[in-house]
TIKOL-473648 format. One record per residue (C-alpha): residue number from 1; x, y, z. Coordinates in nm, 4 decimals, padded with zeros to 6 digits, always signed. Layout:
@i = NUM; px = X; py = Y; pz = Z .
...
//
This chain:
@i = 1; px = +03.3771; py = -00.3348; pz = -00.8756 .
@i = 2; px = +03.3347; py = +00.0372; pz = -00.9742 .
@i = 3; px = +03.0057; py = +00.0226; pz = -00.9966 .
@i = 4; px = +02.9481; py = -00.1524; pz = -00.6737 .
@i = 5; px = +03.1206; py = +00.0998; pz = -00.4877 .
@i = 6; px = +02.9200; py = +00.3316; pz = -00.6534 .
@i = 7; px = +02.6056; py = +00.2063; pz = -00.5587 .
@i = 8; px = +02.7354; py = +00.1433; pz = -00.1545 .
@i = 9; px = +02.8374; py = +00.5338; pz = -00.1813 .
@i = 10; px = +02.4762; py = +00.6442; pz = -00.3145 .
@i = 11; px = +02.3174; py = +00.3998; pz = -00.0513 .
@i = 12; px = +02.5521; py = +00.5387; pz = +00.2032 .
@i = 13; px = +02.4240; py = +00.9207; pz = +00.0989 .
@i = 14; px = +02.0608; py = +00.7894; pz = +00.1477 .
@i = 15; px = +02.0787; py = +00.6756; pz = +00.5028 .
@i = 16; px = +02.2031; py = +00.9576; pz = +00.6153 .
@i = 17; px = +01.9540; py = +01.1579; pz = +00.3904 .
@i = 18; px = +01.6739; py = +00.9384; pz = +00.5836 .
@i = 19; px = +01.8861; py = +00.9860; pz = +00.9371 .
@i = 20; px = +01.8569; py = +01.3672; pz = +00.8943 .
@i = 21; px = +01.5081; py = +01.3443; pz = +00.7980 .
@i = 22; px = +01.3833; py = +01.1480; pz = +01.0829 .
@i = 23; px = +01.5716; py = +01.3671; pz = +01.3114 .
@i = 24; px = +01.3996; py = +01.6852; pz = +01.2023 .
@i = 25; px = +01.0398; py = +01.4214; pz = +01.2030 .
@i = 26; px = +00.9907; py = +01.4305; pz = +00.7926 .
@i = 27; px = +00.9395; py = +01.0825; pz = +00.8035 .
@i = 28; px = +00.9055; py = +00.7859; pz = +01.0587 .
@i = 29; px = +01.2091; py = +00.6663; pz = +01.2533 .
@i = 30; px = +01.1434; py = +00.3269; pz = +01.1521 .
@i = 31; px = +01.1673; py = +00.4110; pz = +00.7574 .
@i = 32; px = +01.4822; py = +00.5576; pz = +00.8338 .
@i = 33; px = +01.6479; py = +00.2427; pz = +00.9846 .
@i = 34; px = +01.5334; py = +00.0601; pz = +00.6896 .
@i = 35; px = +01.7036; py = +00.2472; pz = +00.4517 .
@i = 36; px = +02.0032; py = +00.2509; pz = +00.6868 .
@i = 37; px = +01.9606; py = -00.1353; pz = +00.6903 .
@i = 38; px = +01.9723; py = -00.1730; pz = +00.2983 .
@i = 39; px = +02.3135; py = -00.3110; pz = +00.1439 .
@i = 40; px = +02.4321; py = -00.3913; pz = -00.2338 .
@i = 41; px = +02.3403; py = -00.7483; pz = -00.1459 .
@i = 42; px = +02.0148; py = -00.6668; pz = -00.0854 .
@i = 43; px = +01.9480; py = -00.4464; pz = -00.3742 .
@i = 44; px = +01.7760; py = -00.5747; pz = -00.7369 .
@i = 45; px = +02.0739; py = -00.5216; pz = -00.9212 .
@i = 46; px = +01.9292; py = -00.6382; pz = -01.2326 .
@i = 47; px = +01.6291; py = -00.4386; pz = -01.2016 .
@i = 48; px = +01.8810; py = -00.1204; pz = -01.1372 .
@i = 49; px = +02.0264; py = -00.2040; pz = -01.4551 .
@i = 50; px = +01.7342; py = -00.2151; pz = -01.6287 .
@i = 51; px = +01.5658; py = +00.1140; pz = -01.5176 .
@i = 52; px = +01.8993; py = +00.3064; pz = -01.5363 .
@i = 53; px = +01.8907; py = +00.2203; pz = -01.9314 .
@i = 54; px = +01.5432; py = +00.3303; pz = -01.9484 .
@i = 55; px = +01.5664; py = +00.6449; pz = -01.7600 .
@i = 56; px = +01.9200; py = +00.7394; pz = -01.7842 .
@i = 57; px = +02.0836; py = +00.7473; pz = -01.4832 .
@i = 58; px = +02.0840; py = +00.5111; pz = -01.1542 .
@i = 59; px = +01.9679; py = +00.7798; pz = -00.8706 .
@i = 60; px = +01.5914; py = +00.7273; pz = -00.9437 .
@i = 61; px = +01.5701; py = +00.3452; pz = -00.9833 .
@i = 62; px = +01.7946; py = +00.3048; pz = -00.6434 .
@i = 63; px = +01.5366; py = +00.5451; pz = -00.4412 .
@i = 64; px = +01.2293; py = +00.3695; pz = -00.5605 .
@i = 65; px = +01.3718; py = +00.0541; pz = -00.4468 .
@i = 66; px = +01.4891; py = +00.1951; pz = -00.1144 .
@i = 67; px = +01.1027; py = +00.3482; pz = -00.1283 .
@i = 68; px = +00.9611; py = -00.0020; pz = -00.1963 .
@i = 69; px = +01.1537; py = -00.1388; pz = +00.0584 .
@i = 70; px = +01.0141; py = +00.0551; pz = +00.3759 .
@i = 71; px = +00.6645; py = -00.0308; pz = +00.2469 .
@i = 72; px = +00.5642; py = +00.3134; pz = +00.2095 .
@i = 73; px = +00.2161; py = +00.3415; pz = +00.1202 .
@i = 74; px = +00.2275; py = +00.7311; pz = -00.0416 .
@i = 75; px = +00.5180; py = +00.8369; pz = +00.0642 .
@i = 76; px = +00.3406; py = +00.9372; pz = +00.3633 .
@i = 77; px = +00.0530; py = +01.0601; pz = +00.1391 .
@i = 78; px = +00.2736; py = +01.3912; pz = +00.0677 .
@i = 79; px = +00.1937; py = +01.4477; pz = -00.2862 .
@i = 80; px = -00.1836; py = +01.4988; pz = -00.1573 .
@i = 81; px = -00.1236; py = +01.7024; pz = +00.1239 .
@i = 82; px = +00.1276; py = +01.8950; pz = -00.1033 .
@i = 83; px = -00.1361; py = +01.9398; pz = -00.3698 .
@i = 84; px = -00.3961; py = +02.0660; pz = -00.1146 .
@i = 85; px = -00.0993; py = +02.2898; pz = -00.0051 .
@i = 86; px = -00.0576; py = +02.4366; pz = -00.3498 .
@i = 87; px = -00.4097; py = +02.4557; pz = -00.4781 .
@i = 88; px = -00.5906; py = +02.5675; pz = -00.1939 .
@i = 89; px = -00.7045; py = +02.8885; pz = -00.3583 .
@i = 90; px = -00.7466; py = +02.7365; pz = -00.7011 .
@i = 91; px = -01.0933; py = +02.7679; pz = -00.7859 .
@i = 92; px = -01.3049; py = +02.5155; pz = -00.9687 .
@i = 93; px = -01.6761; py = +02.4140; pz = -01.0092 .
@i = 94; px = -01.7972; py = +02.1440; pz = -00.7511 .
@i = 95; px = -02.0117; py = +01.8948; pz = -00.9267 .
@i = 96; px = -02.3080; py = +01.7009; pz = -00.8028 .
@i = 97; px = -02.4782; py = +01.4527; pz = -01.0187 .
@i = 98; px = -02.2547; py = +01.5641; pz = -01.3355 .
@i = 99; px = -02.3667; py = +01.9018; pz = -01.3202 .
@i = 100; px = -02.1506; py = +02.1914; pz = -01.1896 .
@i = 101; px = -02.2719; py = +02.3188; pz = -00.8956 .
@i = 102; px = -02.1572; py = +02.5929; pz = -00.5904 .
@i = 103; px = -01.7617; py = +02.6910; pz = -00.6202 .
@i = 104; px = -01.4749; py = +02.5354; pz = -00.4378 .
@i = 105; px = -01.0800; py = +02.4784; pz = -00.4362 .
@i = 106; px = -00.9122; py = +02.2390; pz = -00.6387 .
@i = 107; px = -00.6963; py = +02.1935; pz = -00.2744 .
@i = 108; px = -01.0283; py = +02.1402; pz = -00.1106 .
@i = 109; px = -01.0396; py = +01.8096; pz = -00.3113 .
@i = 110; px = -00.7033; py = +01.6916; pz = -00.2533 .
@i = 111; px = -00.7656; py = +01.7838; pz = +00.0868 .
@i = 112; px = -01.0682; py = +01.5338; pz = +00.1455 .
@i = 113; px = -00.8779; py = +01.2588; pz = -00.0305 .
@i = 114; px = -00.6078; py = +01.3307; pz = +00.2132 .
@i = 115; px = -00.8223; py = +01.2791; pz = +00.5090 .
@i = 116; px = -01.0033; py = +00.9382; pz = +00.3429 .
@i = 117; px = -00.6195; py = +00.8147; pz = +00.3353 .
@i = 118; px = -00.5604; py = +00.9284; pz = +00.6685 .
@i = 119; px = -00.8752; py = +00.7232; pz = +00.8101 .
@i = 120; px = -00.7443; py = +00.4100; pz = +00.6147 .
@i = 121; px = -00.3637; py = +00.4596; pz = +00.7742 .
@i = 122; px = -00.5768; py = +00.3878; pz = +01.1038 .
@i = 123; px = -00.7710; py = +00.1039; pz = +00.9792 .
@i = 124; px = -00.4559; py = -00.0370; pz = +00.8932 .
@i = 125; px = -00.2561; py = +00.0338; pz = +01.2170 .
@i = 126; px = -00.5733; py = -00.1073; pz = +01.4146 .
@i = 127; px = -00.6112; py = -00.4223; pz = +01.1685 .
@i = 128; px = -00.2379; py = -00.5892; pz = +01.1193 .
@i = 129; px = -00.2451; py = -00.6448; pz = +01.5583 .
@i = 130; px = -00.5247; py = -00.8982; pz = +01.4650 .
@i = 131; px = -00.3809; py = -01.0309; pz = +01.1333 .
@i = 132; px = -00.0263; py = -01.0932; pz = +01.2320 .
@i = 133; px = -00.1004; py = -01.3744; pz = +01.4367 .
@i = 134; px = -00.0099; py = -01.7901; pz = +01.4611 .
@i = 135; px = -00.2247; py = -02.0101; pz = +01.3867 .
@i = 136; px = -00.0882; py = -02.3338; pz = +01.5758 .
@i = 137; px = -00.3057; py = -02.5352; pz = +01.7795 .
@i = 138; px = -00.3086; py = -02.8972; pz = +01.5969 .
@i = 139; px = -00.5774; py = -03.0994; pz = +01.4476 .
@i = 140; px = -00.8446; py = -02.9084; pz = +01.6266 .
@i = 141; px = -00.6980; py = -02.6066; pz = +01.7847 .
@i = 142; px = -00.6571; py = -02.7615; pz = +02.1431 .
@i = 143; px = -00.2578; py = -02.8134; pz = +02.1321 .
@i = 144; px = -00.3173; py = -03.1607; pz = +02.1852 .
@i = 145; px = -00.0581; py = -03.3177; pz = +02.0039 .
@i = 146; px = +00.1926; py = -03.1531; pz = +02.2872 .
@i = 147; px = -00.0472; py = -03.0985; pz = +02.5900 .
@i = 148; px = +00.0739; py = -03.4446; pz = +02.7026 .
@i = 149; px = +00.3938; py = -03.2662; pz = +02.8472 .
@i = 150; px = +00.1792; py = -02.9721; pz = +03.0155 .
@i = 151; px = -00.0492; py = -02.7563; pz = +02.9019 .
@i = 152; px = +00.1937; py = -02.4487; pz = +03.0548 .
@i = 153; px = +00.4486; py = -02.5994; pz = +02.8088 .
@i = 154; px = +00.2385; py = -02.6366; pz = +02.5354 .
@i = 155; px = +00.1880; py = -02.2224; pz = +02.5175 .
@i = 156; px = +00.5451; py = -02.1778; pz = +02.5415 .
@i = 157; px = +00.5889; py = -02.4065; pz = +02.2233 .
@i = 158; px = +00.3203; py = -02.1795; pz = +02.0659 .
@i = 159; px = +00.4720; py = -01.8527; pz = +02.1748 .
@i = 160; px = +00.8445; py = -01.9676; pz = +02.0771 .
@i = 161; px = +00.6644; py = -02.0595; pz = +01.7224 .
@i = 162; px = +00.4899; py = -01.6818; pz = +01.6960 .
@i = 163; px = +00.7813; py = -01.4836; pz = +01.7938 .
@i = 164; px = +01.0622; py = -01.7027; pz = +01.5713 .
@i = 165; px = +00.7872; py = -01.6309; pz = +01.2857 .
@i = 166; px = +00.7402; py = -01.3005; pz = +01.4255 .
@i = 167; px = +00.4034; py = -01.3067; pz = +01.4874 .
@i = 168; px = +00.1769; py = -01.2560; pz = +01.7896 .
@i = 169; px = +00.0002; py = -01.5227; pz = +01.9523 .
@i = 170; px = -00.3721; py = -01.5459; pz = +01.9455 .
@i = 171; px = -00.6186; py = -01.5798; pz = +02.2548 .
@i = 172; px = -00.7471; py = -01.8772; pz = +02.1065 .
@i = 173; px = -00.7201; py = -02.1434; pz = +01.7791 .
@i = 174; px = -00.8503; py = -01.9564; pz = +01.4495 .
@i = 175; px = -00.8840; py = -02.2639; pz = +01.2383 .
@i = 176; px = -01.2172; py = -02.1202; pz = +01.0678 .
@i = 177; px = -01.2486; py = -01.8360; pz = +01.2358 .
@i = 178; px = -01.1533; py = -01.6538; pz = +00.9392 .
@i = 179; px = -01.2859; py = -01.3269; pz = +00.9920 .
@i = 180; px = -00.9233; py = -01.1074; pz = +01.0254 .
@i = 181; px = -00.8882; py = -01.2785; pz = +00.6707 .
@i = 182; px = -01.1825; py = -01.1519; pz = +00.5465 .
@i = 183; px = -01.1032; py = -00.7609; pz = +00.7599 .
@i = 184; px = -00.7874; py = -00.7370; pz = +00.5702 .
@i = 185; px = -00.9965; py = -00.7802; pz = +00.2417 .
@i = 186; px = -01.2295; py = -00.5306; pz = +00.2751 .
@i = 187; px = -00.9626; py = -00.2855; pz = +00.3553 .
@i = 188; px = -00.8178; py = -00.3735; pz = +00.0318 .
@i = 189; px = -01.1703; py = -00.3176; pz = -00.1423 .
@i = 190; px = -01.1976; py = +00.0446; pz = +00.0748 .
@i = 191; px = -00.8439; py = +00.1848; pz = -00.0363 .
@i = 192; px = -00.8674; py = +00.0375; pz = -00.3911 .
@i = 193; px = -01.2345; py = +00.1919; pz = -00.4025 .
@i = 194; px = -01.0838; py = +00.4983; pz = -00.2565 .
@i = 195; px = -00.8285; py = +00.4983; pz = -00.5208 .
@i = 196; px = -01.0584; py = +00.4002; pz = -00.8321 .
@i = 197; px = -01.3509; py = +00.6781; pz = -00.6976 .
@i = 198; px = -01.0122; py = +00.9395; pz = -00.8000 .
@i = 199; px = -00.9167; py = +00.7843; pz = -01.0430 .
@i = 200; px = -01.3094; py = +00.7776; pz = -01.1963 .
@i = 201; px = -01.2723; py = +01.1846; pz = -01.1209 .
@i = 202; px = -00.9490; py = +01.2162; pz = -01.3030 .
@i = 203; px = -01.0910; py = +01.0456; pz = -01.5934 .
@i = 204; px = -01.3832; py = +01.3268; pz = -01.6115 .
@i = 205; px = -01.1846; py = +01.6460; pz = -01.5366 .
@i = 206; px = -00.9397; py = +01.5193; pz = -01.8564 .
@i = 207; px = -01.2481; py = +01.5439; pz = -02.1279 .
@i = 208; px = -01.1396; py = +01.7223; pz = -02.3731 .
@i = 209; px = -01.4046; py = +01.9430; pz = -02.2877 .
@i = 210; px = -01.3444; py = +01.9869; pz = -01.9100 .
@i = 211; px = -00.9229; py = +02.0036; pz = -01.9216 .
@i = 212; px = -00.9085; py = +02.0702; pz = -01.5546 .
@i = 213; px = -00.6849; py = +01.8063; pz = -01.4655 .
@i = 214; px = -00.4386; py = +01.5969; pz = -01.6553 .
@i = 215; px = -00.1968; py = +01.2709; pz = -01.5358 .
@i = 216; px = +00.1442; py = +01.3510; pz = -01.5380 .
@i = 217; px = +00.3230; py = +01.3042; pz = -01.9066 .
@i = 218; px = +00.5465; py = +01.0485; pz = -01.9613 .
@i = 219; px = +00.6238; py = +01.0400; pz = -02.3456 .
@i = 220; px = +00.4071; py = +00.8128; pz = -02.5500 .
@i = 221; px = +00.1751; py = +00.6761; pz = -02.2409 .
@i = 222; px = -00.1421; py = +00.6746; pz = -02.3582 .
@i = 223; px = -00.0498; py = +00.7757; pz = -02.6995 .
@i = 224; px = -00.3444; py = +00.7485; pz = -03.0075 .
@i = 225; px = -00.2604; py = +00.5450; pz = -03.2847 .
@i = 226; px = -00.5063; py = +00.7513; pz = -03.4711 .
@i = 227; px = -00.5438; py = +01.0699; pz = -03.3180 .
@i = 228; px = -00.3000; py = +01.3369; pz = -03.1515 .
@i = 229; px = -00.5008; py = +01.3157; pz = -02.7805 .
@i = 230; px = -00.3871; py = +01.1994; pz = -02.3851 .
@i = 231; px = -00.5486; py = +00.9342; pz = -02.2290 .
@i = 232; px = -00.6050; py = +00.8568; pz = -01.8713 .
@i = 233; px = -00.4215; py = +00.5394; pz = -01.8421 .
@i = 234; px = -00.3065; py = +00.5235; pz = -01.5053 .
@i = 235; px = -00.6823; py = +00.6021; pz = -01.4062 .
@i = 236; px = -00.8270; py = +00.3236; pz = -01.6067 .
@i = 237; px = -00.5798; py = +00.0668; pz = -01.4239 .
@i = 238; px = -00.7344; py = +00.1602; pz = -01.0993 .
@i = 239; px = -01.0444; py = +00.1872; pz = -01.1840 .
@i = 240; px = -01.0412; py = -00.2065; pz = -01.3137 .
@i = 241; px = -00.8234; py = -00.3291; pz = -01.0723 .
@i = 242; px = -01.0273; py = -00.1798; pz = -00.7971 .
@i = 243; px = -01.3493; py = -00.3552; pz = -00.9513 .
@i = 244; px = -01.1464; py = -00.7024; pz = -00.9161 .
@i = 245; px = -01.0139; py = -00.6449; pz = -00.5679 .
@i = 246; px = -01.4210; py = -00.6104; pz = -00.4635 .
@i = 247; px = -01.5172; py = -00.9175; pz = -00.5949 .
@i = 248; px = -01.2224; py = -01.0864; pz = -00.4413 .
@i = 249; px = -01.2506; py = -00.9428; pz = -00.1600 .
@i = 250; px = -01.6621; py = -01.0790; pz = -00.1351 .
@i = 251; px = -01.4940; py = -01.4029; pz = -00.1809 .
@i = 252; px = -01.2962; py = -01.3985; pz = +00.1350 .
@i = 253; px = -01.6636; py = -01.3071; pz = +00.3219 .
@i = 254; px = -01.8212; py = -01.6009; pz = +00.1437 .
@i = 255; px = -01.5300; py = -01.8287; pz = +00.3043 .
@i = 256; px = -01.6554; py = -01.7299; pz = +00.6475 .
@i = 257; px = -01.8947; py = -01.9942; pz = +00.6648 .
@i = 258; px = -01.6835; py = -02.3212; pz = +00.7387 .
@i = 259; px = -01.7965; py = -02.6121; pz = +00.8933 .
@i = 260; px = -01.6807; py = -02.6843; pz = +01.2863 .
@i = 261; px = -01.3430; py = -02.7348; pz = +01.3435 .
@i = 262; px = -01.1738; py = -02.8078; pz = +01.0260 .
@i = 263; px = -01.3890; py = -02.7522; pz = +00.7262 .
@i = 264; px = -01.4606; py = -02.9437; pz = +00.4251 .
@i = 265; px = -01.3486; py = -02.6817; pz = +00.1711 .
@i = 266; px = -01.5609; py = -02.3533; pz = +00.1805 .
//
């Protein structure tokens, strides 16, 4: 009972934390009332437990889940516009073709992976209007099965069906017209492929040779069984995950092709 109360005072301290913020236009409005909206019930208790005996204390594990929660991609990509912030007059050597070339910033870098992020924030805004949509038409899209009462009637059966789901309606029956399905995979395969191309960069700048950039520490991640060295961990995750996501992701282009009305199993 302590401990619940405990956990409604830190989630009460967080809302307004996120009130205050959106107020003074730190983050989105709408983040905010999702983190107002959050309650004990509604919270991974177990997985709190867990990550407060791993870490030490319950602050961290809460906020990530309140983090998770309002789907924010990046934290509004701040730790890349706050590294461009910090190490825009860091110098380092550009590279082209493996070879070190003219000078730049180490901020400059940040700075265009910033702006890649930015451009798929707006792929994504444009791209969910033409996901999120029903699909409910009957056997061949025509609303048939209910036209018999009007076909005025039959919409309104569709639109009470998109909004109770809340979904938009589309102009017309998508049955194998698949091609928002295959959108929303190759923006997967661009961010992941914007994420692996950094994380490919990461894994060069940590040579032992290079040095110029490390992944943050975390005590015996990436540790040698053999040798005293760092390894680029996180990096090689994205970097293999990314490669998977692009194959998928040709697979939902390959399941374009369907035959009429109601395919046969492409």
């Amino acid at each position: 009972m302590v401990g619940s109360l405990a956990y409604a005072h830190y989630l009460q301290f967080e809302a307004s934390l996120a009130a205050a913020q959106a107020r003074a236009g730190i983050i989105p409005q709408e983040a905010a009332d999702v983190i107002a909206a959050q309650t004990i019930e509604t919270i991974d208790m177990e997985e709190l437990a867990e990550e407060t005996k791993a870490i030490g204390y319950p602050v961290l594990p809460l906020v990530k889940q309140l983090a998770r929660c309002t789907r924010d991609e990046g934290h509004h990509r701040r730790p890349a516009r706050d590294l461009s912030d910090k190490y825009a007059d860091t110098p380092m050597t550009a590279r082209s073709n493996l070879q070190q070339a003219v000078p730049m910033t180490f901020g400059f870098k940040m700075a265009r992976l910033l702006a890649t992020f930015m451009r798929h924030e707006q792929r994504l805004s444009q791209l969910l209007s033409r996901l999120l949509v029903v699909e409910f038409g009957g056997a061949a899209g025509t609303l048939a099965t209910i036209a018999e009462y009007g076909f005025e009637v039959a919409l309104q059966v569709q639109a009470g069906v998109a909004e109770g789901l809340g979904l938009s309606r589309p102009e017309i029956a998508w049955h194998t017209e698949r091609d928002w399905i295959a959108e929303v995979g190759a923006f997967f395969a661009l961010l992941t492929g914007t994420c692996a191309k950094f994380a490919l960069d990461v894994k060069l700048l940590m040579q032992t040779e290079v040095g110029e950039v490390y992944e943050p520490y975390a005590p015996h991640r990436g540790s040698s069984s053999t040798m005293q060295k760092r390894k680029p961990i996180s990096s090689v995750y994205i970097t293999a995950m990314a490669s998977t996501v692009k194959q998928l992701s040709a697979a939902l282009f390959e399941a374009l092709v369907e035959d009429h009305g109601r395919s046969t199993g492409p």
